[in-house]
C-alpha positions, -999 to +999 in steps of 0.1 A: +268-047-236+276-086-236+279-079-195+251-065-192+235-097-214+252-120-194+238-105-161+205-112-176+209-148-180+227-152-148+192-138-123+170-162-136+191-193-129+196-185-096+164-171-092+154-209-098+180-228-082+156-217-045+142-248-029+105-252-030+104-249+007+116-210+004+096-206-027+065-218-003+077-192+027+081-163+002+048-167-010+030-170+025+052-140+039+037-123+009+002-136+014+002-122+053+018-087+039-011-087+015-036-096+038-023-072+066-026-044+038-062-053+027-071-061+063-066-022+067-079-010+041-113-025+044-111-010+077-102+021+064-132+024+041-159+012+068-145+038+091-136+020+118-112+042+127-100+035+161-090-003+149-066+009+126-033+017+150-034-018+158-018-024+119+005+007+122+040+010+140+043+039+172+059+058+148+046+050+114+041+083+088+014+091+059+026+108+034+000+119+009+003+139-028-036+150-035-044+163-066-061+198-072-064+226-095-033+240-093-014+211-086-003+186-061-001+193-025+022+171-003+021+167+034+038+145+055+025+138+091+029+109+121+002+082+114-013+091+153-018+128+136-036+114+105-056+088+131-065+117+149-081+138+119-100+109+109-119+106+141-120+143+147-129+149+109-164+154+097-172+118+093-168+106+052-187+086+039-178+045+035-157+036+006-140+006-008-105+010-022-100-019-052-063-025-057-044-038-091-013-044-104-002-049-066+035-059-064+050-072-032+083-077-020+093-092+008+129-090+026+144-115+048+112-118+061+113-090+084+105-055+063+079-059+031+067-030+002+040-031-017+029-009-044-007-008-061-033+007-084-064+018-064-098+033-073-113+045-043-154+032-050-184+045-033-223+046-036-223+069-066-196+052-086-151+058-089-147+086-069-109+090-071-075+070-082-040+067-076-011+046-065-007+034-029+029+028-015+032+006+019+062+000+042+056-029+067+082-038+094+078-072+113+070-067+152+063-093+177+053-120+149+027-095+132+030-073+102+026-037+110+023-007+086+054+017+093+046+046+065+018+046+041+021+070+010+000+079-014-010+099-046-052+106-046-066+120-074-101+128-083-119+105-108-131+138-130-094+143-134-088+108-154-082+114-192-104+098-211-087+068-237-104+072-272 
């Protein structure tokens, strides 16, 4: 137990023993992962389609949990397979997806996650909710999405708070 203490109060003094000058890099590596993210997600929800493999690695995967009656279904596919259903799809109508609680990490400046809260917004109001998962790899000086995983769940499915 006193180990376990101890560790505690070791992290943050050396968490704050970083120079500013990292402490300013982390944050604008963090600031382009967020951006990159957001960048395709507006995309995303305008349906621009065909711009969004220019944010995603050759081989990047989606993996999505949907929500229905009888449960979660899971699928795993090759983000040019999930591209391709979008543009073949019937077309959906625009959305905006707002993020919270985002968290971001950023490794040695070359491989970033992020996590966040979305709501998935459209004309007629929230019309599902979940939690968004995002691996991005550095390639040729640009952030680029290498999986992107997701939960979706419909907005009728939210309990209520009292």
């Amino acid at each position: 137990m006193r180990l376990l203490a101890a560790c505690f109060l070791i992290v943050p003094l050396v968490a704050s023993t970083r120079a500013p000058q990292d402490q300013a890099q982390d944050l604008r590596l963090e600031m382009e992962v967020h951006d990159t993210v957001v960048h395709f997600l507006e995309l995303l929800g305008g349906l621009r389609f065909y711009a969004l493999g220019q944010y995603m690695t050759e081989d990047a995967n989606i993996i999505t949990a949907r929500w229905s009656r009888s449960g979660f279904v899971n699928r795993v596919q090759s983000g040019r397979e999930w591209l391709d259903g979008l543009m073949e799809g019937p077309g959906p109508q625009p959305f905006r997806e707002d993020l919270t609680n985002v968290e971001i990490e950023v490794a040695s400046g070359e491989l970033a996650m992020v996590r966040a809260e979305f709501e998935i917004v459209r004309d007629s109001g929230v019309a599902s909710f979940g939690v968004d998962f995002f691996t991005l790899v550095r390639q040729d000086d640009q952030w680029k999405l290498a999986s992107i995983a997701f939960t979706s769940i419909p907005a009728s499915e939210r309990k209520q708070e009292n």
